[in-house]
N, C-alpha and C positions, 0 to 999 in steps of 0.2 A: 383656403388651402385645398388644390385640389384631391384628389381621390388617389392616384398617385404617390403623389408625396406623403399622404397622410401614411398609406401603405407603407411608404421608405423610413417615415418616422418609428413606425411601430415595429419594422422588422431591428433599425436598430437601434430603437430602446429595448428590445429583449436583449440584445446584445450587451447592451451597456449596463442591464441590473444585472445580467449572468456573472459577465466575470468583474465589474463592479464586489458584487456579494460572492466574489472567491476570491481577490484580494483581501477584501474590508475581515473576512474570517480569517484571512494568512494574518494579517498584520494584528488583529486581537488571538488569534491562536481559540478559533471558535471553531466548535464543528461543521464545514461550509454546508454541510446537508441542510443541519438546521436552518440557519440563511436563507440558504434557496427557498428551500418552501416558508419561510414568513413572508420574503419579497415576493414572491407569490400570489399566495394571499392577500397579500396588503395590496398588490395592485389589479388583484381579480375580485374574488368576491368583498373583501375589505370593502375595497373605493364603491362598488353597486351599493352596499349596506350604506355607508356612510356617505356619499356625496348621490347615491341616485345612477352611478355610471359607472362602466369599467376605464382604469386607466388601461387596462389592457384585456382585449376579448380576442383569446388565440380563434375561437370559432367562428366571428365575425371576421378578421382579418385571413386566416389561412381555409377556412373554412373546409370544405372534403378531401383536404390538403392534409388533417391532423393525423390523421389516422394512418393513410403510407410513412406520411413523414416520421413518425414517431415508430413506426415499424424498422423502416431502411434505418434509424439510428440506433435504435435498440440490435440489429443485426451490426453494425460497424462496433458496438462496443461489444460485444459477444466476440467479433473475431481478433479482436486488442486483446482482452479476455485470455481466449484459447491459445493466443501467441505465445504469453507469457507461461504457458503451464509448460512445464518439462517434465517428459513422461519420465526419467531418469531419476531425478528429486524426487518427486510423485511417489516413487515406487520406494524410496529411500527411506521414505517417514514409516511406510510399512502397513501393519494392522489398523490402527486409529485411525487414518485418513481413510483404508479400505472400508470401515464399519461406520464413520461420521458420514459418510457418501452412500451407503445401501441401508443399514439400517438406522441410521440417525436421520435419514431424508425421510424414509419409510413411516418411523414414531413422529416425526414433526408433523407431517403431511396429515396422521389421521389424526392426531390428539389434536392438532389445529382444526381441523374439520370439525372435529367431535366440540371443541370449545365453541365455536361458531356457532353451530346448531344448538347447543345447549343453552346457551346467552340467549338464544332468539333473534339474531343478527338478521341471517340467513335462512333459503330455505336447504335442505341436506343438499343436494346437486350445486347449489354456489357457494354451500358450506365447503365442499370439497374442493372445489377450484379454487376459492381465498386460501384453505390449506395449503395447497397446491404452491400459490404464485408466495405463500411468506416462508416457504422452504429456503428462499434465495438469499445469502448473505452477501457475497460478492467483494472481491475485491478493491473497489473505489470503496468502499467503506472501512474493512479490514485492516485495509495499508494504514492509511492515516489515524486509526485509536492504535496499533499495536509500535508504529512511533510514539503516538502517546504516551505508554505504557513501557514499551523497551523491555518489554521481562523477559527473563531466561528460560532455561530447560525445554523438551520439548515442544510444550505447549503454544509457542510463539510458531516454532513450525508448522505444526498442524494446523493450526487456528489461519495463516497464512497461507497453506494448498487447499482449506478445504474452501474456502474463500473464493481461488480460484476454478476450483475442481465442482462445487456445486451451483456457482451461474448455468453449467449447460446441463448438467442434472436437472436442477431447479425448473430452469425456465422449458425441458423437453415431459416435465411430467405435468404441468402446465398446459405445455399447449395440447396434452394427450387427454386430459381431463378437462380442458375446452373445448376440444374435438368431441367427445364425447355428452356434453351439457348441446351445444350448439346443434346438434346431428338429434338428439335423443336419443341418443346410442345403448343398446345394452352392450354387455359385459365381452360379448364377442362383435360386437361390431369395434367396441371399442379398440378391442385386441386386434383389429385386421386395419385399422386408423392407426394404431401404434406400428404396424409392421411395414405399412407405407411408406410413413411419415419417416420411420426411420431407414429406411432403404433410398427411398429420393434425396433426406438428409445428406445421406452417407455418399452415398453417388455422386450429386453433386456438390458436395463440400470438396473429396478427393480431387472432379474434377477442376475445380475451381484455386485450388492449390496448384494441381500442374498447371494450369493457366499462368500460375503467379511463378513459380520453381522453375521451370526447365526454362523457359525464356532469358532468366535470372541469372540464371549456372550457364548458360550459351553467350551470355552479355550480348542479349539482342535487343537490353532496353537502357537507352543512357540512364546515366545514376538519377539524375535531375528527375527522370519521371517514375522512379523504382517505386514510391509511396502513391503518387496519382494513380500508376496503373493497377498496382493492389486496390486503392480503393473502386476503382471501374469492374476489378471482378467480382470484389465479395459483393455492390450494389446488382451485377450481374446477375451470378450464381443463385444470390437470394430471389430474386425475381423468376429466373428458371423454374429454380426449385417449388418456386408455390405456384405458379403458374399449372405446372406437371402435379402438384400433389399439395392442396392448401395448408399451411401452416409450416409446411416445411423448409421455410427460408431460413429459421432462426437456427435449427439445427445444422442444415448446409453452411453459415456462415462459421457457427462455431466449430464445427469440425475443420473447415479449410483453414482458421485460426492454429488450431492441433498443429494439423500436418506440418502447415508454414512454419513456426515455430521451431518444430522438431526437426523438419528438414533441412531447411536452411541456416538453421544453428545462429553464429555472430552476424551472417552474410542478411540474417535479417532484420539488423540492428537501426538501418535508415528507415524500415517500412516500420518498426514498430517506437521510432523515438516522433516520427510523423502522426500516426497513430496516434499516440499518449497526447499531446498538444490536442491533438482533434477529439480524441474523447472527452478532455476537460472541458471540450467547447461546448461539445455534443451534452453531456449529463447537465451540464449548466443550464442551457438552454430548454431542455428538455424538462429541469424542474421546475423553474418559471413558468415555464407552458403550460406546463398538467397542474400546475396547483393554481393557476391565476382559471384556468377553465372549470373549476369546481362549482357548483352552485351553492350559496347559503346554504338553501333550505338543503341539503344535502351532507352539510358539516353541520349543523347543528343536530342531526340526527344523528349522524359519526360522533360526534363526541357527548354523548348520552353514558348513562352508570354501565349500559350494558356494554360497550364498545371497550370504555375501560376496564369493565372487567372481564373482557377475551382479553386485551392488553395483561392487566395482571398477570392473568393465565399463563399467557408467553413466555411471559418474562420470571414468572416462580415456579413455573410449574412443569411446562411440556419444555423447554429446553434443557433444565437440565436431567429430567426422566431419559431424554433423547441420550444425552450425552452420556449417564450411567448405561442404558441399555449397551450403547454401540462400542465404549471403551473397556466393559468389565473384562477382566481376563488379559488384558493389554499390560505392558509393559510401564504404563506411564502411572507416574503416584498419583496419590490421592490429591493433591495441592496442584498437578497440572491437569484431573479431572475436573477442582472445583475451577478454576481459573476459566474453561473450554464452558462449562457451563455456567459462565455469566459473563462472554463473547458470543453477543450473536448479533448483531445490528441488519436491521434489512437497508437496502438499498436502489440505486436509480432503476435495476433490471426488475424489481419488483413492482417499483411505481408504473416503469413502462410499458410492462407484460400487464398491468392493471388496468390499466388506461386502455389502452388497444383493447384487450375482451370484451368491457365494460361498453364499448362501445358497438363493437360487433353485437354484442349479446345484444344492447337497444334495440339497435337495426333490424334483430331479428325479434321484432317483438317480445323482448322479455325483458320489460321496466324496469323489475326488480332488481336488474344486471348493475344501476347505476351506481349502488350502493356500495360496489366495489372498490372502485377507485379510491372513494373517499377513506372508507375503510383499511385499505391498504397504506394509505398517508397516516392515518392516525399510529396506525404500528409502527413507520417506519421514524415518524417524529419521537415515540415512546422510546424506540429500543434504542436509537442513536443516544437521545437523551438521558436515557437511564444507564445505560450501559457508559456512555462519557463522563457521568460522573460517577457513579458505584466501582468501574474495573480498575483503573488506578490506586485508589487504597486499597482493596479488596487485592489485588497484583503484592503490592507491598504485603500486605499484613499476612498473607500465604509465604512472603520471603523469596517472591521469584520477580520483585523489581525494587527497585530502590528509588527515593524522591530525586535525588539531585545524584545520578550516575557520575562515575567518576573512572571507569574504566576507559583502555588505550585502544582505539584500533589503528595498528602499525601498519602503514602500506611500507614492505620491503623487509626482507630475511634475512638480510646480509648480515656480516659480523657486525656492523654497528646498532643496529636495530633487535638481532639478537642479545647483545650486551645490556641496552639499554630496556630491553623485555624483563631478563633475567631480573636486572636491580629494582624494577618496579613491582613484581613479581612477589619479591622479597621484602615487602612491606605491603602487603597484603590486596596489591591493583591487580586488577585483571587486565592482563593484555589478550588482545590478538593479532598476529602475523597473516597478513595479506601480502601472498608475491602469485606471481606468474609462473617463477621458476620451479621445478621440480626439487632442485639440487639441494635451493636454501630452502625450501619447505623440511626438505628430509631431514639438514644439520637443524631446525629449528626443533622439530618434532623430536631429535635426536637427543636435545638438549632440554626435554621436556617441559617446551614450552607448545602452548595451544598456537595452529598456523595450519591455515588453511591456502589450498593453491588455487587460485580464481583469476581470473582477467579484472582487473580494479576497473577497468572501462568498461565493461558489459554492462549493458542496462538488467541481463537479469541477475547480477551479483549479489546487488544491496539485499533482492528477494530475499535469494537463500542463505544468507549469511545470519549466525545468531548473535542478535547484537544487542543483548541482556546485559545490563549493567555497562555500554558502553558509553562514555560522554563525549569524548575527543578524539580525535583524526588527525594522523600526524603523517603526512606522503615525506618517506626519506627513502625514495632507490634514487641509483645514478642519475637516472633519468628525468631531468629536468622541466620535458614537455609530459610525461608522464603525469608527474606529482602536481602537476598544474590541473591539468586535466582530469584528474581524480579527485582535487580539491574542489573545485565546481561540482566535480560528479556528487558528491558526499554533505555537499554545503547545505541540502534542502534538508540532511535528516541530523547533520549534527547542529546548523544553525552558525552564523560568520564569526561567532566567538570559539566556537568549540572546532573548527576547521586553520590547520596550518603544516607548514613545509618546510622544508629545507629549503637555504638561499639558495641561487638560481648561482651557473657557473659565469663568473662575470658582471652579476647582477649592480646595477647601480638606477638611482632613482631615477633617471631620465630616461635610460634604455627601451627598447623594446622588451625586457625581460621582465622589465617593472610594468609594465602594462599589460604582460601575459599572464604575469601570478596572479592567482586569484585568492589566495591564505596566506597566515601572515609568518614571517619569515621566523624559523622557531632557532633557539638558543640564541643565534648574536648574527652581525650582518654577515661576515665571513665562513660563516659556518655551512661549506658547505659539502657535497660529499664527499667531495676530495678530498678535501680537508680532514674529514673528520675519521676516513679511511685510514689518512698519513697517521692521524695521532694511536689509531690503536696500533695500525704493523708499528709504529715505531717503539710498541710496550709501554704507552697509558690504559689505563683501565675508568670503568664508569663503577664509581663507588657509592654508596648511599650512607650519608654521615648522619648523625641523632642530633639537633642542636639542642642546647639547656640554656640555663639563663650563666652559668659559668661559662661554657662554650659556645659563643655564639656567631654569630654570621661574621663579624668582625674576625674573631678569632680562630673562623676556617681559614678566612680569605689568608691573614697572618702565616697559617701553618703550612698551606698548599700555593700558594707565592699566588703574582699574577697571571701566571699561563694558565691556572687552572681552569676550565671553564664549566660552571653553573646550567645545569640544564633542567632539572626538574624541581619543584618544591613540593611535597607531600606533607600537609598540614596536619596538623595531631586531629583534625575533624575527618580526615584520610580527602581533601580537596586537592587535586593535580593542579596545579599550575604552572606551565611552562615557562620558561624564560625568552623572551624575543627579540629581537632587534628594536621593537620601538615599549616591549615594557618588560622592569628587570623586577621582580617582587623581592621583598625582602623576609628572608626565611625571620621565623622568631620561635623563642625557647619552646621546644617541644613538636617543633619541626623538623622534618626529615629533608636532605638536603643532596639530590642525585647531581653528580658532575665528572667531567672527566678529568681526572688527574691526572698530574706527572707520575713517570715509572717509580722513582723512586720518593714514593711518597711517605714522609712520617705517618707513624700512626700516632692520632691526638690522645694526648695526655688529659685522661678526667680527673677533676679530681677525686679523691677518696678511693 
């Protein structure tokens, strides 16, 4: 085989273990972090230990290639990152997120430091910079355990901004305390590195935004290239910016992130669903690479009693000291304090902002630099791992999640969806109301039911919506390509069981309608909103009947004829189940039994 191909071999077998091991974690419902770095492993230092050879040596194959490359990627997930923050939300959550970002970075930064150098890891100067770089939690981590977990009250929002909010914190007091190791800086040079770094950031992040924004809002770039050319800037910008002022790429990209975001509002919905695909390419890839480049003898000294017990540390000790510090005095209870302090997972910005130092630091003659990286893996396998299996009981048994959720989120306000809030409501479900509209928000709210006004298509909705105790999705507005497309949109966090809709107007199996739904048709084939509009104007109502074993599904059906129609069952274990066009359950005694009735319906005769 030539040299060549061998090359084309190896670039796409990285390909193929990346998203290989983010499928193979989709389909076991594993944490893909974990994954990546055993495939990793297993194909870097693993296969050397064991067969004598690498099945894969990123430094042999990309060789002074690793080091940009893993830079310009860590900058492209920094500005997917910043896209997603809305300084609007952000500012909503309030004090917690303001004091988990200044002082809770601040208490991690040095009690991590302090833990390093105490262990004997490090020496103090890379003791500081490992504090430094495992300040980072990050959202590719956060998203995915706080679906895990689904918990309510605030704490699922903050834990969610700060995620977002401390990657550019994290990773800018990093590279200010690498500037600083790198340089042999004291305290005021360091200070004149940070005011640089953050001025060239600033500068060219801004500019690098208007590069992406006014061309945008001018429509002087067809749609087709709206995500290419974004990614041409922020590769841009970043290069500028360190070019002009070293290190300052990571900050310029995350700010341009900001801006985009906030500026361009929904209009930036193509460049940031572009984005997300290429990020999952990018972290993928990216974890393979830096753990397959690890040396043995370099993890075996990473996973020594002392490494573990900084790990310990972390994870008992300085997160949540971090998290009392920055929260006391706050509004949030005591049970969304403990929950924030035992969520902290590091993640891909950690490993990558690792990696990249760790190497620099080499270059620049300081050996001891190497120890980084690995280090920095061992935490982030500990915290994902500990924290994926300790936060979900731990969630429960504070009473801010539930094992097997069972709550509605209703896309659409109308009177039918209001009605059917109400009755479920009333047996103890949590609904919430997702519209567009202003109008049915207000008569939802009005009728003191929970309903919030959001665009159900924005990719940043699902962020900020709290969806604690919710299990099912049920798209019922008029709107037929709507509800389709919000069933897709929603299908990744409620899963193809727990997602469904109203029948399509017209809908039959062969149709083009049938091939555009993508949830399953809820109450009956006909049921659709038109339908289901006529029967309330014409004065049916949605009623919630008690079955017994005297009263039972037989003997609703008897009392309420056959028009009535069946829509929800609410099991005495409180389990929703909807009724469908292809499956009809059968309530049984001590089941609650939601339907829409005839106007003038008997009330059932119990006995006794």
């Amino acid at each position: 085989m030539s040299k060549p191909e061998l090359i084309a071999l190896s670039l796409s077998g990285i390909v193929v273990l990346a998203i290989g091991s983010q499928w193979l974690a989709w389909r076991l419902r594993f944490p893909a972090i974990l994954l990546l770095i055993l495939v990793g492993l297993l194909a870097g230092p693993g296969c050397e230990v064991a067969l004598g050879t690498r099945l894969l040596d990123p430094d042999a194959l990309l060789g002074e290639l690793v080091l940009p490359a893993t830079s310009l990627a860590v900058g492209l997930i920094l500005f997917e990152g910043g896209m997603g923050l809305r300084l609007r939300d952000a500012r909503a959550v309030g004090a917690p997120l303001a004091r988990l970002v200044s002082v809770g970075v601040l208490v991690t930064w040095l009690c991590s430091a302090g833990a390093a150098w105490a262990w004997g890891l490090l020496g103090l100067e890379l003791s500081l910079l490992l504090g430094a770089i495992v300040v980072v939690t990050g959202p590719t981590v956060i998203g995915p355990m706080l679906r895990q977990i689904r918990p309510t009250g605030r704490a699922a929002t903050v834990l969610r901004w700060e995620g977002i909010v401390i990657d550019p914190v994290g990773a800018t007091l990093a590279l200010l305390v690498f500037d600083a190791v790198l340089m042999g800086s004291g305290v005021a040079e360091a200070a004149h590195g940070f005011l640089w770094i953050s001025i060239t950031g600033a500068v060219f992040g801004c500019a690098g935004a208007a590069l992406i924004v006014i061309p945008l809002r001018r429509h002087a770039i067809p749609d087709f290239l709206d995500a290419p050319f974004a990614v041409m800037a922020v590769l841009g910008a970043y290069s500028v910016a360190n070019l002009i002022q070293p290190e300052a790429g990571l900050l310029a990209t995350t700010v341009m992130g900001v801006v985009v975001g906030n500026t361009l509002g929904e209009r930036a919905r193509k460049i940031l669903h572009f984005k997300e695909s290429l990020v999952v390419l990018l972290i993928s890839v990216l974890f393979v690479v830096l753990t397959a480049r690890l040396e043995p003898g370099e993890l075996v000294g990473a996973l020594s009693w002392r490494s573990l017990g900084f790990l310990a540390t972390l994870l008992l000790l300085v997160r949540p000291l971090a998290v009392l510090l920055a929260t006391v005095g706050t509004a949030l209870t005591w049970r969304d304090r403990a929950l924030l302090a035992c969520v902290a997972p590091r993640g891909i910005v950690a490993a990558s902002v690792a990696s990249v130092f760790a190497l620099r630091l080499v270059q620049a003659k300081r050996p001891e630099a190497a120890a980084l990286a690995p280090l920095t893996f061992v935490v982030i396998l500990g915290t994902v791992a500990f924290y994926a299996l300790s936060a979900p009981s731990l969630a429960r048994r504070l009473g801010l999640a539930v094992a097997n959720p069972q709550g509605v989120l209703l896309l659409g306000a109308q009177a039918f969806p209001r009605a059917l809030a109400a009755a479920l409501e009333k047996l103890g479900v949590r609904v919430l109301l997702l519209d567009a509209n202003r109008a049915n928000v207000r008569a939802a709210t009005m009728a003191s039911l929970e309903a919030v006004q959001a665009n159900p298509l924005s990719y940043s909705t699902l962020e900020g919506l709290d969806l604690g105790g919710l299990g099912h999705f049920f798209a019922a507005t008029p709107n037929d390509e709507v509800n389709s497309l919000a069933v897709h949109r929603f299908v990744d966090f409620f899963g193809e069981a727990g997602v469904s809709q109203l029948a399509r107007q017209g809908q039959t199996d062969t149709g083009h309608g049938a091939a555009f739904e993508q949830g399953r048709r809820l109450f009956a084939e006909d049921a659709t909103w038109a339908a289901l509009a006529a029967r309330l104007q014409a004065g049916e109502r949605i009623k919630a009947t008690p079955l017994s074993a005297e009263f039972d599904y037989q003997s609703w059906r008897a009392l309420y004829g056959p028009e009535a129609l069946p829509l929800l069952v609410v099991t005495a274990r409180g389990e929703v189940i909807p009724f469908s066009a292809d499956h009809q359950p059968r309530p049984e005694a001590g089941d609650s039994l939601v339907a829409l009735v005839p106007r003038e319906s008997p009330a059932p005769q119990l006995p006794g």
